[in-house]
C-alpha positions in Angstrom: 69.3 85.0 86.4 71.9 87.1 88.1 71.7 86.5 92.1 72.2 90.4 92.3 70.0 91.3 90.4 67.2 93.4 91.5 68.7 95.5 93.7 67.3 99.3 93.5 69.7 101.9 91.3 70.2 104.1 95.0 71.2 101.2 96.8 74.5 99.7 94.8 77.2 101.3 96.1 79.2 103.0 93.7 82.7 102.1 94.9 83.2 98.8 96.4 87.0 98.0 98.2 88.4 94.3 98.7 90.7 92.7 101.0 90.9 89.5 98.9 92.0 87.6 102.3 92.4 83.4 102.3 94.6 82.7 99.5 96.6 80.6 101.3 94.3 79.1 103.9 92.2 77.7 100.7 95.3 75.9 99.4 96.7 74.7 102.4 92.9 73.4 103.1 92.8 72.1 99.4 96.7 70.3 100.2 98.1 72.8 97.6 100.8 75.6 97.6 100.3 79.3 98.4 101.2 80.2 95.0 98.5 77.9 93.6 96.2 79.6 95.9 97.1 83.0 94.5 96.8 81.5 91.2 93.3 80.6 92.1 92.4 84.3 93.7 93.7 86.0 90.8 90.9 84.1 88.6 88.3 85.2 90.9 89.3 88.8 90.3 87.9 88.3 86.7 84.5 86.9 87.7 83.8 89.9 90.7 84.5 92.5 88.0 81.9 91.0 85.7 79.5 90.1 88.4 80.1 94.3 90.0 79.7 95.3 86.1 76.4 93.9 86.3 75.1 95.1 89.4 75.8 99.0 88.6 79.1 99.5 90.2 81.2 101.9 89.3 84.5 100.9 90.8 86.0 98.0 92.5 89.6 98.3 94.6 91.1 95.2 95.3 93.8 95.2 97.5 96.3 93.3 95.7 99.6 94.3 97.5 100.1 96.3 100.7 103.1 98.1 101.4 103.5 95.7 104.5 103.8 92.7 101.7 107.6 93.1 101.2 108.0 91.4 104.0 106.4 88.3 103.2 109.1 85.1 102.0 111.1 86.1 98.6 109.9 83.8 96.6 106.2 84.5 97.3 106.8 88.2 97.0 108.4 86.8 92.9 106.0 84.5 92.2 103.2 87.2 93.2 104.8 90.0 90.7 105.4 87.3 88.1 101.8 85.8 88.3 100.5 89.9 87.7 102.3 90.0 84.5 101.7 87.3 83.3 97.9 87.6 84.1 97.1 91.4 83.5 97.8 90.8 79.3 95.5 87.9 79.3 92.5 89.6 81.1 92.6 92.7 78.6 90.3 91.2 75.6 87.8 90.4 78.8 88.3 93.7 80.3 87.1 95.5 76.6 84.3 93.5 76.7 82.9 94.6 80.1 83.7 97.6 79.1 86.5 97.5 82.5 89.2 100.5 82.7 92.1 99.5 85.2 93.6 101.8 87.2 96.2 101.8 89.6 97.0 103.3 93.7 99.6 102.9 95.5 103.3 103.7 94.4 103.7 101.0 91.5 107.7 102.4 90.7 108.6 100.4 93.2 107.4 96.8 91.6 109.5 94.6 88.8 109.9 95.7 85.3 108.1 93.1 83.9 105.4 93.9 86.3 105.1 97.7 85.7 105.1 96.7 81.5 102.0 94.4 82.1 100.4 97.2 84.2 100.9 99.7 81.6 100.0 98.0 78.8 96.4 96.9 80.4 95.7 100.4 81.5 96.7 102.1 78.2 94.5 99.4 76.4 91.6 99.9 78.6 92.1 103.7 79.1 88.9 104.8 77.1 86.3 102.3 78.8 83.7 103.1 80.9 81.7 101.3 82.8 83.3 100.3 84.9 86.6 101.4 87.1 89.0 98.9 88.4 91.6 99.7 91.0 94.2 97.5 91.7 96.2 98.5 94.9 99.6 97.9 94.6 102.5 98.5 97.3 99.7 100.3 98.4 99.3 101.5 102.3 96.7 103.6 103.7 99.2 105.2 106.4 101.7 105.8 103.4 98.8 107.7 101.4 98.3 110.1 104.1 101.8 110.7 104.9 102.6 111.4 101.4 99.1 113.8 101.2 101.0 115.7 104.1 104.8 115.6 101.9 102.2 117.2 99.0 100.5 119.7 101.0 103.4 120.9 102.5 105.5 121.2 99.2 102.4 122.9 97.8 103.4 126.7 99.6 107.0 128.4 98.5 106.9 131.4 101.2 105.5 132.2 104.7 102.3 134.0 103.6 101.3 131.2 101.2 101.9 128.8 104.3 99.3 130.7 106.1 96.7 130.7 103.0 96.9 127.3 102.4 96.7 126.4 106.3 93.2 128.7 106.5 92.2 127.0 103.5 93.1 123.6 104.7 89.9 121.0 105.4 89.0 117.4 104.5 87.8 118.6 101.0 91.3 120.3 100.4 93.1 118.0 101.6 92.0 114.7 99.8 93.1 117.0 97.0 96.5 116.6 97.2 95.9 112.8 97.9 96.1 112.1 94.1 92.9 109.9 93.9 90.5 112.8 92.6 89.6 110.1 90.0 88.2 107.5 92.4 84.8 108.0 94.5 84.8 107.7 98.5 84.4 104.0 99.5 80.7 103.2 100.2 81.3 99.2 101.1 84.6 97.4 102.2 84.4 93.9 102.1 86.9 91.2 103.7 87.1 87.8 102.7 88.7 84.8 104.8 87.1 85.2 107.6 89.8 88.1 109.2 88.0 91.2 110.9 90.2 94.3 110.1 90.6 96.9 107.5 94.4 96.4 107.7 95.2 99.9 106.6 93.1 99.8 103.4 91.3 103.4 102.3 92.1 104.6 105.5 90.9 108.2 104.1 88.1 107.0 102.0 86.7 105.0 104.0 85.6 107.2 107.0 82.0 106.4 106.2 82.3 103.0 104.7 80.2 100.6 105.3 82.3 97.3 106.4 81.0 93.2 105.7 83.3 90.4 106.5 83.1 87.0 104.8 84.5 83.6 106.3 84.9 82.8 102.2 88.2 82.6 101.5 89.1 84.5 98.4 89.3 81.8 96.0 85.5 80.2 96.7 83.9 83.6 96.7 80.8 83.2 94.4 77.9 85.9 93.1 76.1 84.9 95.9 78.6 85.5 98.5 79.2 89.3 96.6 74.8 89.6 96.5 74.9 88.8 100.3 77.2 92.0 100.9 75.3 94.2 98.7 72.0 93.3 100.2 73.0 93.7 103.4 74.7 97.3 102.1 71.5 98.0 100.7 69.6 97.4 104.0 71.4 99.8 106.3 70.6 103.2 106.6 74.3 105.6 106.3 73.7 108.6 108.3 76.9 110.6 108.1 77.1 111.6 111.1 72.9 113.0 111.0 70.5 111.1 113.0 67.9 108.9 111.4 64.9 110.7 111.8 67.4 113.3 109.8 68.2 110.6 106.9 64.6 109.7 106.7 63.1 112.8 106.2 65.9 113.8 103.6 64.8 110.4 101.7 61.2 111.0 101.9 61.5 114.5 100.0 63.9 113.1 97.1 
């Protein structure tokens, strides 16, 4: 039986975002290479998206590759895009039978060929599925995404007086609009793995009201029960949205 399991429907969180941190402090514990430690995270990916399937999620982000990642030594930054497409292919037949539809965020021109192919080619394959959404982040910042939202917005007016309408109309409804992720749901709980406390610009904008859980599991150990001890502890907090919780609780007891 499923260690998640049991959960009630109103208390899975519907989009889950993860800093899949402690790649490379689990090989260098283990006496192997970074790269064989991002080899070992990138199997994990497959069993968190079966494991979030099965608990009622509707999407997963994983932070796969921040903007900031350039910087990192050359041939970790090839071996990273070479590892992606030569992964994403294999992972299709299991993502159509999880029913699993990838998407992307972030600005993925600016990756390798070959690693831009292998995204395509899983997303068109798994275009039409439905259960459940999964986002993979790449060159992905959440300073960038807001700076661009601005870039957007302001292209969006071609004279003074529309200027002035779109400025009156302007809020945090209208603007996530031009943030080009009307397809994915506000983040309900960020996770961290490898025991680092920061959100090191992930969701900056959708995540305003996330709940946040840190794990000292570094990505390539994390189990089901690591995943059921952050939904639990999701599922016992109370998310007030800025009411108070005499506010929440009386909303609840009328539903």
């Amino acid at each position: 039986m499923s260690s998640i399991e049991g959960l009630l429907p109103q208390r899975v969180p519907q989009h889950v975002a993860i800093v899949m941190d402690g790649n490379g402090r689990w090989a260098k514990a283990q006496g192997l290479s970074r790269i064989e430690g991002h080899k070992q995270g990138a199997k994990r990916v497959r069993d968190v998206i079966e494991w979030a399937s099965d608990a009622g999620i509707k999407q997963v982000s994983l932070f796969a590759f921040s903007t900031e990642n350039w910087n990192r030594p050359k041939f970790e930054v090839t071996a990273l895009m070479t590892l992606m497409a030569t992964l994403l292919p294999l992972e299709i037949p299991k993502m159509q039978e999880k029913n699993a539809r990838l998407l992307t965020l972030g600005d993925t021109s600016k990756l390798p060929w070959i690693a831009r192919k292998a995204l395509q080619k899983a997303c068109d394959a798994t275009a039409n599925n439905t259960s459940i959404d999964v986002i993979l982040c790449l060159n992905y910042g959440g300073q960038q995404e807001i700076l661009d939202a601005v870039y957007h917005f302001c292209q969006s007016w071609d004279n003074e007086s529309d200027k002035k309408k779109a400025l009156k109309a302007l809020n945090t409804d209208t603007f996530r609009t031009f943030m080009q992720r009307d397809h994915i749901f506000p983040v309900d709980l960020l996770i961290r793995t490898g025991g680092e406390k920061r959100i090191s610009n992930f969701h900056l904008w959708d995540a305003a009201y996330a709940e946040l859980y840190f794990s000292d599991t570094n990505w390539p150990a994390y189990t089901e029960k690591d995943l059921s001890l952050a939904l639990n502890d999701y599922a016992s907090r109370e998310r007030r949205f800025g009411k108070t919780s005499e506010q929440v609780q009386s909303s609840e007891s009328h539903e």
